[in-house]
FIVEX-181523 format. One line per field, with one value per residue: residue number from 1; chain; x, y, z of N, C-alpha, C in turn. Coordinates in nm, 4 decimals, always signed. Atoms other than C-alpha are relative to their C-alpha. Layout:
<rs>
nr = [NUM  ...];
kette = [A  ...];
nX = [X  ...];
nY = [Y  ...];
nZ = [Z  ...];
caX = [X  ...];
caY = [Y  ...];
caZ = [Z  ...];
cX = [X  ...];
cY = [Y  ...];
cZ = [Z  ...];
</rs>
This chain:
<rs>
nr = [1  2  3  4  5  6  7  8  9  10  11  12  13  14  15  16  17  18  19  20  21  22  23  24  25  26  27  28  29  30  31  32  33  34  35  36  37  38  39  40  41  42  43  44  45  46  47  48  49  50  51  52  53  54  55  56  57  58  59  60  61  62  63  64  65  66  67  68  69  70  71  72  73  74  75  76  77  78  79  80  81  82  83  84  85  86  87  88  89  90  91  92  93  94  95  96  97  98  99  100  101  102  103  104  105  106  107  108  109  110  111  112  113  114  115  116  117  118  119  120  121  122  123  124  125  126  127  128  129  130  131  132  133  134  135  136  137  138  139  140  141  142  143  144  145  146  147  148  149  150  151  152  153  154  155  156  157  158  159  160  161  162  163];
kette = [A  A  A  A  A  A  A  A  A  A  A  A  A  A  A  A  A  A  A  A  A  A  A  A  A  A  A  A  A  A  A  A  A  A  A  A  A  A  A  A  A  A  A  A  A  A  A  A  A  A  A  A  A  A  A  A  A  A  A  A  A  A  A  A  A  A  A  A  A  A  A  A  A  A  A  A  A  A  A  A  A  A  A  A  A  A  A  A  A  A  A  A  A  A  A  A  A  A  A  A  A  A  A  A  A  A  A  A  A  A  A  A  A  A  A  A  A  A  A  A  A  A  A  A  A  A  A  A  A  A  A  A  A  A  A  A  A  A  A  A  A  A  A  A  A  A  A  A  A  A  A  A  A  A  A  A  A  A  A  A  A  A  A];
nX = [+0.1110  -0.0695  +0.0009  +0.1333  +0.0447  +0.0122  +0.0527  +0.1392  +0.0034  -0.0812  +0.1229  -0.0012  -0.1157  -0.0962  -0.0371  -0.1037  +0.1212  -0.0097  -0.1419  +0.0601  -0.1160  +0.0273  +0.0963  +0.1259  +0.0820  +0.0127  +0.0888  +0.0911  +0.0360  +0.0639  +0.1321  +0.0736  +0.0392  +0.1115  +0.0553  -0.0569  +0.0605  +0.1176  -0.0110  +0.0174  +0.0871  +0.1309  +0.0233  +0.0396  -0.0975  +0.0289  -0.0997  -0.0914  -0.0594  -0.0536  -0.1494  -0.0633  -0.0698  -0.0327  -0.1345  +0.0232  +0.0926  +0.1240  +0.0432  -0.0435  +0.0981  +0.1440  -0.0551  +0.0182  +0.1134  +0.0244  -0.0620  -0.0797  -0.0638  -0.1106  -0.0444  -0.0098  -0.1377  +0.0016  +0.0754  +0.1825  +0.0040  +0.0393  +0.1106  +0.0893  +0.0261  +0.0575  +0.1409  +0.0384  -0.0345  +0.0930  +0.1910  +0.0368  +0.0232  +0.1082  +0.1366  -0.0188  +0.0455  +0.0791  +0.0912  +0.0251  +0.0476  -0.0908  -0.1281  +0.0220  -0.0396  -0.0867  -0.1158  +0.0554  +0.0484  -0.1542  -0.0798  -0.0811  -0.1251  -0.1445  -0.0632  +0.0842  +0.0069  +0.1532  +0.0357  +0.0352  -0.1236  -0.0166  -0.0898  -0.1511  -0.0987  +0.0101  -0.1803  -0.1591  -0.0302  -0.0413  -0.0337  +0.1377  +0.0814  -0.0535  +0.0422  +0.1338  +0.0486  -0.0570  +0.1265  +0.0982  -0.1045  -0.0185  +0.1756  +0.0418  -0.0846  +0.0294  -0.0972  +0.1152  +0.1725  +0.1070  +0.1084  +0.1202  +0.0776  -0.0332  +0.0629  +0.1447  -0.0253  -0.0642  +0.0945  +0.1250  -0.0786  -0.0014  -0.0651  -0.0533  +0.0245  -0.1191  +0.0508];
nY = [-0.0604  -0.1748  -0.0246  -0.0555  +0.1452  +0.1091  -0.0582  +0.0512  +0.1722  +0.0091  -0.0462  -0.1389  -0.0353  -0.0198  -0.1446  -0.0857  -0.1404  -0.1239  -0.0538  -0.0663  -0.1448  -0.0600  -0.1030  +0.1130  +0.1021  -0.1197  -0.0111  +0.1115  +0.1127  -0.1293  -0.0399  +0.0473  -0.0053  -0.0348  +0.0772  +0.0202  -0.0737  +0.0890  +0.0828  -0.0627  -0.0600  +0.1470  +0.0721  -0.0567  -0.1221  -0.1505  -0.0259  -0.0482  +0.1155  +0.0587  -0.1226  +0.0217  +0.1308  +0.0224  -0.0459  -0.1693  -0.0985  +0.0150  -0.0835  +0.0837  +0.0847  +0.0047  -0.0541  +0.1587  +0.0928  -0.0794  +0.0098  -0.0404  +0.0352  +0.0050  +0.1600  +0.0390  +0.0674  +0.1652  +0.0599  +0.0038  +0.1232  +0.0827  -0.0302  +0.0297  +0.1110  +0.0976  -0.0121  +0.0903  +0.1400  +0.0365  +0.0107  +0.0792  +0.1243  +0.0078  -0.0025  +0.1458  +0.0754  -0.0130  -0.0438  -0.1349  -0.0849  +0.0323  -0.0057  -0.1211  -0.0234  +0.0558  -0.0834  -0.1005  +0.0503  +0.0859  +0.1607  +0.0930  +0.0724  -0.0400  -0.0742  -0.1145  +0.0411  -0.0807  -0.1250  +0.0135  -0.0269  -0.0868  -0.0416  +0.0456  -0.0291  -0.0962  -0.0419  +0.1199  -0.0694  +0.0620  +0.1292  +0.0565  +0.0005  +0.1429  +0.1049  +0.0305  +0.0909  +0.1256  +0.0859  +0.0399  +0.1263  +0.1330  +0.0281  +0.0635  +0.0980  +0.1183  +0.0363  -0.0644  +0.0024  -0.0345  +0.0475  -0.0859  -0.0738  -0.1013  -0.0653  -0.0539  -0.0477  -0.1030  -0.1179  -0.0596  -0.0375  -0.1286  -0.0995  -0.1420  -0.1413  -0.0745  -0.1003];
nZ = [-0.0712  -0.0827  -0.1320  -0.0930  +0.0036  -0.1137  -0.1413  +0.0334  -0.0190  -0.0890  -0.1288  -0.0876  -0.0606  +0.1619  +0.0450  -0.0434  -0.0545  +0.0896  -0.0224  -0.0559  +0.0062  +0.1586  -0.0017  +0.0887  -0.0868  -0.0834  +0.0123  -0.0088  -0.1344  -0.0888  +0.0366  -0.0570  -0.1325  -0.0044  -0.0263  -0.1850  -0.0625  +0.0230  -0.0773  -0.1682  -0.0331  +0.0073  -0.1150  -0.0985  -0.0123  +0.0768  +0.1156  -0.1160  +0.0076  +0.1374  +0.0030  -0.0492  +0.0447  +0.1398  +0.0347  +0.0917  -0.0484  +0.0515  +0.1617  +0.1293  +0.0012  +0.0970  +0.1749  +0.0734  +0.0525  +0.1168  +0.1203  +0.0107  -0.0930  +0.0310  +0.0181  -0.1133  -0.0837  -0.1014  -0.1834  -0.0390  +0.0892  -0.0887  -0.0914  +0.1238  +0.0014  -0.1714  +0.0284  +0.0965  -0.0371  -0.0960  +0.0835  +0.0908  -0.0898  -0.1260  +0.0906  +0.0539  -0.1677  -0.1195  +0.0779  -0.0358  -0.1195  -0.1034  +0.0713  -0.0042  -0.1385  -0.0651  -0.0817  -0.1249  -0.0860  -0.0873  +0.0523  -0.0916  +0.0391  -0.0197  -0.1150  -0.0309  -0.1199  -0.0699  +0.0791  +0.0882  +0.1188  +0.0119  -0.0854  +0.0097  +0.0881  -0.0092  -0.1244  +0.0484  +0.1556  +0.0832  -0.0501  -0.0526  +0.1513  +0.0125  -0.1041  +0.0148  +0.1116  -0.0261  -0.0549  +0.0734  +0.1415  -0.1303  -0.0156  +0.1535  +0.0396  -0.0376  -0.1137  -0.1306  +0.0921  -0.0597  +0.0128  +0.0611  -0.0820  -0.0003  +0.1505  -0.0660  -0.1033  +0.0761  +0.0347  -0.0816  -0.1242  +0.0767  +0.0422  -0.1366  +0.0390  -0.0496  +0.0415];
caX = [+20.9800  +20.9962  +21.0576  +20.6883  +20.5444  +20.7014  +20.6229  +20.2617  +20.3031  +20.5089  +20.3378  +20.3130  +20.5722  +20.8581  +20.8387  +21.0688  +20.9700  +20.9148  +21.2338  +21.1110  +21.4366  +21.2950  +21.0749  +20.8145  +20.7592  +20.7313  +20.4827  +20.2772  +20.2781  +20.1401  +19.8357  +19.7153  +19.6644  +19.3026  +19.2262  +19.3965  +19.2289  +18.8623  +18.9547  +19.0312  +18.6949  +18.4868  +18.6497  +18.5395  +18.8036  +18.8018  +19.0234  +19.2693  +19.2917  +19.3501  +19.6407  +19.7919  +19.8173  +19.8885  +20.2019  +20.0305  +19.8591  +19.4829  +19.4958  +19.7404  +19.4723  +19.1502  +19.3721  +19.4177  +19.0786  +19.0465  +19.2584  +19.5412  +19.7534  +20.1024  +20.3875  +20.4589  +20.7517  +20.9047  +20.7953  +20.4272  +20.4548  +20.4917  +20.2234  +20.0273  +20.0716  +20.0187  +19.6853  +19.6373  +19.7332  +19.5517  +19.2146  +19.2577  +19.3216  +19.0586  +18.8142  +18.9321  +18.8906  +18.5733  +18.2315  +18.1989  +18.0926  +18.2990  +18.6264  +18.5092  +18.5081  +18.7628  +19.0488  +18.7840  +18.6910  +18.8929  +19.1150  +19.2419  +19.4395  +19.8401  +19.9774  +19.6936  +19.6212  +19.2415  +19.3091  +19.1835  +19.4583  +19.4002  +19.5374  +19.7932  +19.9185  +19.8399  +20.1397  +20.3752  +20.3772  +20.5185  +20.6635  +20.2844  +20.1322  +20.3949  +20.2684  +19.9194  +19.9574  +20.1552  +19.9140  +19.6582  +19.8743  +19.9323  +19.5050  +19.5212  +19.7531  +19.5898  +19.8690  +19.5817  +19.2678  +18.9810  +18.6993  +18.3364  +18.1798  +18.4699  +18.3569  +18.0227  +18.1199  +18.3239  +18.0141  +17.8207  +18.0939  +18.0987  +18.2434  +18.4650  +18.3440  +18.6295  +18.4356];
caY = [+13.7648  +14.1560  +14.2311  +14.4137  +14.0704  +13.8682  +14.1069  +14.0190  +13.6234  +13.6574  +13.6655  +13.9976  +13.8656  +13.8410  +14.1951  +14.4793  +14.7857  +15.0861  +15.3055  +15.6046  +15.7990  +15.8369  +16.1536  +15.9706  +15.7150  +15.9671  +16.1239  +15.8099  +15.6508  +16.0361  +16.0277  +15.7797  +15.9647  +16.0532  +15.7158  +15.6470  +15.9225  +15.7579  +15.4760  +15.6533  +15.8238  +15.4854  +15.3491  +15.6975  +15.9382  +16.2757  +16.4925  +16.5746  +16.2242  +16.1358  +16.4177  +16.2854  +15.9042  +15.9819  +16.2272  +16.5943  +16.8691  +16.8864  +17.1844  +16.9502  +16.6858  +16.9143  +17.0514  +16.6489  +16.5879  +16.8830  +16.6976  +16.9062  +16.6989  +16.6900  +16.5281  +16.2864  +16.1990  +15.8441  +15.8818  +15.9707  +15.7072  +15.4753  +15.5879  +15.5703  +15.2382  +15.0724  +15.2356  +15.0707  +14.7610  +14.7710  +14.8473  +14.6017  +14.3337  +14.4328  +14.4330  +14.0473  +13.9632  +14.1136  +14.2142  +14.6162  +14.7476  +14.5834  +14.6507  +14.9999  +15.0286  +14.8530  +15.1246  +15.3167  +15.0145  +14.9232  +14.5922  +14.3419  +14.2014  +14.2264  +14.5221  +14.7355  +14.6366  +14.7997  +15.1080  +15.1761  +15.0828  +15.4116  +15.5548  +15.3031  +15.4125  +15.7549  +15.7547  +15.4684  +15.6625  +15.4692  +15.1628  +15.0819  +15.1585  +14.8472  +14.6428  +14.6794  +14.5600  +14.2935  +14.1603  +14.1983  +13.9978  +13.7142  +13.7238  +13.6759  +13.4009  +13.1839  +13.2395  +13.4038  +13.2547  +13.4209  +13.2424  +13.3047  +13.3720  +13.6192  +13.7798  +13.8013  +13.9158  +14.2190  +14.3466  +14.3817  +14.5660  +14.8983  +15.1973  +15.4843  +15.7847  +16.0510  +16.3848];
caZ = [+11.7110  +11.8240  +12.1558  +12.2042  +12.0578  +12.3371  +12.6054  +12.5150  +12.4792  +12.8105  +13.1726  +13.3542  +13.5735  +13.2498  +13.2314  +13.3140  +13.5551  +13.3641  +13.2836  +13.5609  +13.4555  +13.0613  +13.0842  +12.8491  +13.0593  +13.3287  +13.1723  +13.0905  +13.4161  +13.5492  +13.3255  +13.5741  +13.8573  +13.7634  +13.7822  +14.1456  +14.2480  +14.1354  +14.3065  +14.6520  +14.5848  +14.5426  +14.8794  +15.0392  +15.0592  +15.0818  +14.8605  +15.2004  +15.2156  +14.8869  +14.8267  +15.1455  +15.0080  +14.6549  +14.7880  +14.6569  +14.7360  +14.7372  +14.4897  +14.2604  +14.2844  +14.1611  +13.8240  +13.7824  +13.7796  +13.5570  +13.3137  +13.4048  +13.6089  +13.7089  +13.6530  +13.9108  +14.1541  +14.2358  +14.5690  +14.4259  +14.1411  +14.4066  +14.6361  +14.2705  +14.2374  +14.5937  +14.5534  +14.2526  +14.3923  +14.7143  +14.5432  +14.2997  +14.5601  +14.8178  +14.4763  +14.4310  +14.7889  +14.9189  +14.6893  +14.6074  +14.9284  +15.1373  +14.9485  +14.9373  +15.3039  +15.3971  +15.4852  +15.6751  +15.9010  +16.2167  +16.1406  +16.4533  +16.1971  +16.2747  +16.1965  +16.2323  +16.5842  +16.6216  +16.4084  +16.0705  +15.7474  +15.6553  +15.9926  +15.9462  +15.6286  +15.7349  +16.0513  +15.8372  +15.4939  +15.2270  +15.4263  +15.5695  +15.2295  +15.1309  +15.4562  +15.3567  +14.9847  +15.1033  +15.3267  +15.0731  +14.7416  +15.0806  +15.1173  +14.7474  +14.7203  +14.9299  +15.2342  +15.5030  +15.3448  +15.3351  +15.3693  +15.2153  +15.5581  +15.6204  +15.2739  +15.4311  +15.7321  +15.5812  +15.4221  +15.7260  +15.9369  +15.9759  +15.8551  +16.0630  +15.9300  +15.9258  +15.9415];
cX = [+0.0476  -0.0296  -0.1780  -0.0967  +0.0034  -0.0214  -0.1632  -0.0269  +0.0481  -0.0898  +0.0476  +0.1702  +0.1616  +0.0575  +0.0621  -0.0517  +0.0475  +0.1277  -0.0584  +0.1425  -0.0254  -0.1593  -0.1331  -0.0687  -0.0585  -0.1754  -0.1231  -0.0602  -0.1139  -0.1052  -0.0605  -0.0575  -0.1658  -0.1055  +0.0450  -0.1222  -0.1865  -0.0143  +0.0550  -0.1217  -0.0898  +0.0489  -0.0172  +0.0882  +0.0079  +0.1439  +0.0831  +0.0978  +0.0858  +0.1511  +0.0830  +0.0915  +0.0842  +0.1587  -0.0283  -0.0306  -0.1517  -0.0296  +0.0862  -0.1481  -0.1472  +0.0536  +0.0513  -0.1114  -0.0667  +0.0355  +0.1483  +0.0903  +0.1461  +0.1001  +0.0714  +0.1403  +0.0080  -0.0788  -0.1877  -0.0462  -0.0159  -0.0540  -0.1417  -0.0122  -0.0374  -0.1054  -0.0358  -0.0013  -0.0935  -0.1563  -0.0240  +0.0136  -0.1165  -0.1331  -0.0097  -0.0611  -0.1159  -0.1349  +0.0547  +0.0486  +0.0800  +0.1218  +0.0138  +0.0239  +0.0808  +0.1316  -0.0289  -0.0512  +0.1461  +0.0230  +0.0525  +0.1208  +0.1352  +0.0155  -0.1027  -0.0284  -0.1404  +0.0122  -0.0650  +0.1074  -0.0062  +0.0974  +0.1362  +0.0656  +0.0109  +0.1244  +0.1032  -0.0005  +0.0022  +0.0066  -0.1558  -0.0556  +0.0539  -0.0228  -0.1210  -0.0203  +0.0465  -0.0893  -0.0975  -0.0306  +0.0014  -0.1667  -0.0217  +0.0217  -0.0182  +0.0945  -0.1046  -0.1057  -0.1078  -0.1042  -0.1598  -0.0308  +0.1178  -0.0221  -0.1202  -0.0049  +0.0714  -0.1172  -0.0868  +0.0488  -0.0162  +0.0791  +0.0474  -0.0194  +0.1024  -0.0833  +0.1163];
cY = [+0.1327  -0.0359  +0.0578  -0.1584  -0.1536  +0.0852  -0.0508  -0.1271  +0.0034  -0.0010  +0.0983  -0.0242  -0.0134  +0.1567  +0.0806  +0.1254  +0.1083  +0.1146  +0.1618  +0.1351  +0.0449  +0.1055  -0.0443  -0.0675  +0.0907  +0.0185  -0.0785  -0.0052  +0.1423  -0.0165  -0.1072  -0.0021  +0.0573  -0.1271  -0.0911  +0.0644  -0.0513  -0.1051  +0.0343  +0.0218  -0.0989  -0.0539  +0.1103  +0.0890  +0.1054  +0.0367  +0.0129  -0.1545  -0.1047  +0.0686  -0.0952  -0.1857  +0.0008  +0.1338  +0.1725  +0.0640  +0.0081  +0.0990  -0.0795  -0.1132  +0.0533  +0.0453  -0.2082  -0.0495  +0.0801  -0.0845  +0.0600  -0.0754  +0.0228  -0.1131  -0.1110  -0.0272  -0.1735  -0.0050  -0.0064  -0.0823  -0.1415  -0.0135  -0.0518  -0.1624  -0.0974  +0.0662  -0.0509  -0.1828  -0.0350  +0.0171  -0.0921  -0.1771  +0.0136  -0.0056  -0.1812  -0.0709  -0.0275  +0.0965  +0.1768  +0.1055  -0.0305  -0.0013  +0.1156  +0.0968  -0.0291  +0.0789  +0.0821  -0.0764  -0.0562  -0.1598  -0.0440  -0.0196  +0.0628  +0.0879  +0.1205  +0.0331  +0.1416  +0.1184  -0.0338  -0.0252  +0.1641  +0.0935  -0.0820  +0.0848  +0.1565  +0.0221  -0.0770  +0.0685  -0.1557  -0.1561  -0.0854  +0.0049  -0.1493  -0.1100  -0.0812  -0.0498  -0.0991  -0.1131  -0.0195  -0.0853  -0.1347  -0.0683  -0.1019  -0.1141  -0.0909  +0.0183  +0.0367  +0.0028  +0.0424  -0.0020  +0.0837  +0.0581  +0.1073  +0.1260  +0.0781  +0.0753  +0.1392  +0.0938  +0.0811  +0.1165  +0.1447  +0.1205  +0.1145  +0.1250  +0.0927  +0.1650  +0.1172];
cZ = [+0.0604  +0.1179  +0.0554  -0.0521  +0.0939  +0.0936  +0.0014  +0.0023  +0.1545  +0.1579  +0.0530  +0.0635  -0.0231  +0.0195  +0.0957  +0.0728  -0.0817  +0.0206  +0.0452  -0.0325  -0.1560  +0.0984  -0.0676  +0.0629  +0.1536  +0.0147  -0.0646  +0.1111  +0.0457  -0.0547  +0.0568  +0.1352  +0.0089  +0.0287  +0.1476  +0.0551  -0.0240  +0.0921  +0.1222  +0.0252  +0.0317  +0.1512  +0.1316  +0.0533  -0.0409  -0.0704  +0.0923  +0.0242  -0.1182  +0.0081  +0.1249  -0.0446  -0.1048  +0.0591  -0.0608  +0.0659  -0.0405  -0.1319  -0.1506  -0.0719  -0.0498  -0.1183  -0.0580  +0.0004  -0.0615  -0.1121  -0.0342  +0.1045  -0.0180  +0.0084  +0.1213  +0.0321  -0.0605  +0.0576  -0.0840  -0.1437  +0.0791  +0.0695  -0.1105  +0.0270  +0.0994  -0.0402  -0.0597  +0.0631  +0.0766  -0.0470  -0.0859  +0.0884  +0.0837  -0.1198  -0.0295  +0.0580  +0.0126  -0.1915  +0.0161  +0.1438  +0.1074  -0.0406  +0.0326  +0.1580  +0.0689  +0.0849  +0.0622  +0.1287  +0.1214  -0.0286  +0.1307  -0.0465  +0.0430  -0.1636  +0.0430  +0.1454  +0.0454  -0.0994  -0.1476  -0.1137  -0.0298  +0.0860  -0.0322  -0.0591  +0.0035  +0.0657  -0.0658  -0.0747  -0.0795  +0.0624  +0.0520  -0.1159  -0.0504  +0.0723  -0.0756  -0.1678  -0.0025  +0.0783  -0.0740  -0.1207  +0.1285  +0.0124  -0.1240  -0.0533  +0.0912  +0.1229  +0.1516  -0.0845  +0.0601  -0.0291  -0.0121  +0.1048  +0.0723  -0.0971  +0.0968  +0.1068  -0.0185  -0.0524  +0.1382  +0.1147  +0.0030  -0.0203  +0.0864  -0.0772  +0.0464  -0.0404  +0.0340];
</rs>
């Protein structure tokens, strides 16, 4: 059996992290910052905000949604992907709209303590970006369940507008 044949029979968590020192892969992983950036926009982020999560500059960020993007860091490969992550968990969690809002609404939960995740991950950088998909894979996995009428309760909450 080839090796790309059992990566495919194999479960996700089998596999090897991508080799970030081949230039190739490099420029793979980069042609997915148009779709990060989509998914910032759907949970309501402006482009200032975006650029600041994803690690860029806002003028990098409109020649990538030209089609011209560049090629990315570590550091903003890994900013890439926690985004990915956290949107794809808070889409698991919580319907649309309330997924969507979620890093603009203030959180109780520990470690946010009243602010918005966003602010969080805004003053932590990187290390809070890692908090907050950790807490959200923990939601997922059943360790801090979260029940339907928290679901429900999530949609109705509301939103911190950052003008």
């Amino acid at each position: 059996m080839s090796r790309a044949t059992r990566a495919i029979r194999e479960p996700l968590l089998n596999q090897q992290a991508p080799d970030t020192a081949s230039p190739a892969v490099i420029q793979r992983l980069s042609r997915g910052l148009p779709a990060g950036m989509r998914m910032l926009e759907h949970m309501g982020l402006n482009r200032e905000q975006q650029a600041w999560l994803l690690g860029l500059s806002a003028r990098s960020l409109q020649r990538a949604g030209a089609g011209n993007g560049p090629e990315l860091t570590q550091d903003q490969l890994t900013r890439l992907s926690l985004v990915v992550g956290i949107y794809k968990a808070l889409h698991i969690l919580y319907d649309d709209a309330a997924a969507d809002g979620w890093l603009r609404r203030a959180n109780r939960r520990h470690p946010f303590a009243g602010q918005t995740p966003l602010d969080y991950m805004s003053r932590g950088g990187i290390p809070a970006m890692y908090e907050v998909r950790r807490l959200l894979d923990a939601d997922r996995s059943g360790m801090f369940s979260v029940t339907p009428e928290a679901r429900k309760a999530a949609s109705t909450l509301e939103t911190v507008v950052d003008l």
